[in-house]
C-alpha positions as CSV (number, residue, x, y, z in Angstrom):
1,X,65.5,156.1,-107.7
2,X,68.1,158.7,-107.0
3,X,69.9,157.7,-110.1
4,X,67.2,158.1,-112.1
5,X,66.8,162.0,-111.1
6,X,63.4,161.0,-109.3
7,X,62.5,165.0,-107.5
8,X,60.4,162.9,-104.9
9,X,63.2,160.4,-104.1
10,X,65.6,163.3,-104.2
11,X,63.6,165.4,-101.4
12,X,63.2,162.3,-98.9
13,X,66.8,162.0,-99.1
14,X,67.6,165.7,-98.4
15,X,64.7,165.8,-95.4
16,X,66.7,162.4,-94.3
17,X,70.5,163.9,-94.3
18,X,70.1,167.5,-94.7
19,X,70.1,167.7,-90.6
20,X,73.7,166.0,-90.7
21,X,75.2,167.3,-93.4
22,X,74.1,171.2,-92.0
23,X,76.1,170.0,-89.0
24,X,78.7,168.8,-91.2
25,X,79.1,172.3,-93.1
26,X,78.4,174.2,-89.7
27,X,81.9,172.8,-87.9
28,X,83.4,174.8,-90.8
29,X,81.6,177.9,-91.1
30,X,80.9,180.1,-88.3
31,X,77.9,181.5,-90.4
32,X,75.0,179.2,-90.5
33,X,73.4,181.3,-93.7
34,X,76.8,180.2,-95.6
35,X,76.8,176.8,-93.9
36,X,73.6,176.4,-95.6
37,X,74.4,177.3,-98.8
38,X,77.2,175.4,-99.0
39,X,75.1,172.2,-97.9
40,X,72.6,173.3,-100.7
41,X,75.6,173.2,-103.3
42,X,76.7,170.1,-101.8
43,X,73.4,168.1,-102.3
44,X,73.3,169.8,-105.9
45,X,76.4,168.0,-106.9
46,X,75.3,165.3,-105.1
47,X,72.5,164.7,-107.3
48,X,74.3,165.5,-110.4
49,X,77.3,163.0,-109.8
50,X,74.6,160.4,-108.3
51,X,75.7,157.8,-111.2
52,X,79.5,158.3,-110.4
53,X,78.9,156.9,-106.8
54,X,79.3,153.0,-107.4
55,X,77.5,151.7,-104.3
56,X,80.2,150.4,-102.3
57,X,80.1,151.4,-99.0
58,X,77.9,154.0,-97.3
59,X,76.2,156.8,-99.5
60,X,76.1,158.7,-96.2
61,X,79.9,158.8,-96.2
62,X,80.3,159.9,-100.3
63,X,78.1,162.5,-99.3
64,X,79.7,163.8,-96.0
65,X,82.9,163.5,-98.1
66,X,81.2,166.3,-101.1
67,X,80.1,168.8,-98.2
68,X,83.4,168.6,-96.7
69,X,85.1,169.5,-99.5
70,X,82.1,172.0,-100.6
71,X,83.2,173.6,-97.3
72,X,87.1,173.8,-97.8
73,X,86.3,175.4,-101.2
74,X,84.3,177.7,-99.9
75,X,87.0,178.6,-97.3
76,X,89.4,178.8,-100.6
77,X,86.7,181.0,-103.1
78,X,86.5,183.4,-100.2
79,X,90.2,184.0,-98.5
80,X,89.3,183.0,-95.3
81,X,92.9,182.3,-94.1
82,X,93.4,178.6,-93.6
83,X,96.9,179.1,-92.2
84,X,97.6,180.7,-89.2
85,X,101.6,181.1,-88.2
86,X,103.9,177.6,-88.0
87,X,104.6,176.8,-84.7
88,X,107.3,173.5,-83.4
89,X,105.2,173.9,-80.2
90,X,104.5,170.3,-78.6
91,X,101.1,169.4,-77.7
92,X,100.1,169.5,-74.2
93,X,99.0,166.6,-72.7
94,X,95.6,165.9,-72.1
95,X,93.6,163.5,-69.9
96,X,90.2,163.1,-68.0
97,X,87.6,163.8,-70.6
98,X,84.5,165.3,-69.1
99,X,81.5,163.6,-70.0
100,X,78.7,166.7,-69.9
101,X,80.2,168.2,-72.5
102,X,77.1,168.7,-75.0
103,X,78.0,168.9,-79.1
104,X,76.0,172.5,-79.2
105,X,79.2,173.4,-76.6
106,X,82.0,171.9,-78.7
107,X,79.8,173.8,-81.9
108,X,80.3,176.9,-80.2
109,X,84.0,176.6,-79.4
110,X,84.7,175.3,-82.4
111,X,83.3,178.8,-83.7
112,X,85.6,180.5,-81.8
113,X,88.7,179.4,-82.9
114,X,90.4,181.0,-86.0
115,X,89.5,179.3,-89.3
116,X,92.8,177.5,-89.9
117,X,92.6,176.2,-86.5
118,X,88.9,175.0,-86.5
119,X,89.5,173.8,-90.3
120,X,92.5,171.3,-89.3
121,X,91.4,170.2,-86.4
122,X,87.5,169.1,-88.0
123,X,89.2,167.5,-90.4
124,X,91.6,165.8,-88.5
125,X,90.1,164.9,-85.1
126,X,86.0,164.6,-86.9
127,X,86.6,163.7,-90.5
128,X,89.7,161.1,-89.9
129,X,92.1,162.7,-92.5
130,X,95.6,162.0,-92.0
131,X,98.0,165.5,-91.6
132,X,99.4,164.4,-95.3
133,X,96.1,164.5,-96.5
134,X,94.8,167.7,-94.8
135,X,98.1,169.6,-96.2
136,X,97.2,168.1,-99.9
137,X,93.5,169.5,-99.4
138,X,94.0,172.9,-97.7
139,X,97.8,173.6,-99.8
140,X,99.6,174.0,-96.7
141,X,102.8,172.2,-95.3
142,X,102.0,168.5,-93.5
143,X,104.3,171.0,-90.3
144,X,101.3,173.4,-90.7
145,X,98.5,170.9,-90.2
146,X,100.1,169.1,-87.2
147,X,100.9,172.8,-85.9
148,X,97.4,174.3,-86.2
149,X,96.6,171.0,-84.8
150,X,97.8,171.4,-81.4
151,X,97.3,175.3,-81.2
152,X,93.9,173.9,-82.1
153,X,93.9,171.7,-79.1
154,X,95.8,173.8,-76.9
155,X,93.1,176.9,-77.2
156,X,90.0,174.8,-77.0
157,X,91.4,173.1,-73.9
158,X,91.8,176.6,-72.5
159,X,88.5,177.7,-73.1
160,X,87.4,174.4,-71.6
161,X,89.4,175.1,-68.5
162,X,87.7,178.5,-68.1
163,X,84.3,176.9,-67.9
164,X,85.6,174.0,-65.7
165,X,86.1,171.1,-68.1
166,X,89.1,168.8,-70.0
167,X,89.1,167.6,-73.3
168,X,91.2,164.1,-74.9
């Protein structure tokens, strides 16, 4: 029914994954007005590209895939800086996960951590991308990715530490 541009087929499957994919948008935008539009934009080439998506595999997946990359664009239209200084730092190591850490936490430490930080470690550590893929998507070095990926790491685990928990 989707393919076929049917507005009542097209709403149930917004009410459905619009909750997610606002979460989706939300990890990379610390404004949840702009996280919201960029959702709206996402499900708007969603529906317009419907027929392109060939049915293999998981539509929830092709569409987590546009909102990410409606995200990182608007990240790019806008300037926010998606690279933050090179660093050969190693990663700390990191053990005994606390279990009572809630999502809405993580959400809010996530929004506190510069946007080239947040933006390579959500894509990384969430989304699964590899650092060669993340430094083809954001234009940056594969060096910057896995940098901004343990500065990443490294401030969230201090900000965890301040309020009493570890991370993995």
């Amino acid at each position: 029914m989707l393919q076929q541009n049917d507005r009542k087929a097209q709403k149930v499957f917004y009410d459905r994954l619009s909750p997610v994919m606002f979460g989706v948008c939300r990890r990379y935008l610390q404004n949840e007005q702009d996280a919201e539009d960029v959702m709206i934009n996402g499900f708007f080439k969603a529906f317009s590209k419907i027929k392109q998506f060939s049915g293999e595999g998981n539509v929830n997946g092709w569409l987590r895939k546009i909102m990410v990359n409606e995200s990182l664009m608007f990240l790019r239209k806008y300037n926010m800086n998606l690279s933050v200084e090179l660093s050969e730092e190693l990663a700390p190591s990191i053990s005994d996960t606390d279990q009572n850490i809630h999502q809405e936490d993580i959400l809010k430490l996530l929004d506190l951590l510069p946007v080239g930080y947040r933006t390579v470690f959500n894509l990384y550590a969430i989304e699964g991308f590899s650092h060669k893929e993340i430094a083809e998507k954001l234009q940056i070095s594969v060096n910057t990715s896995k940098s901004q990926l343990i500065k990443a790491r490294r401030k969230l685990q201090q900000m965890l530490d301040q309020e009493g928990h570890r991370v993995a």
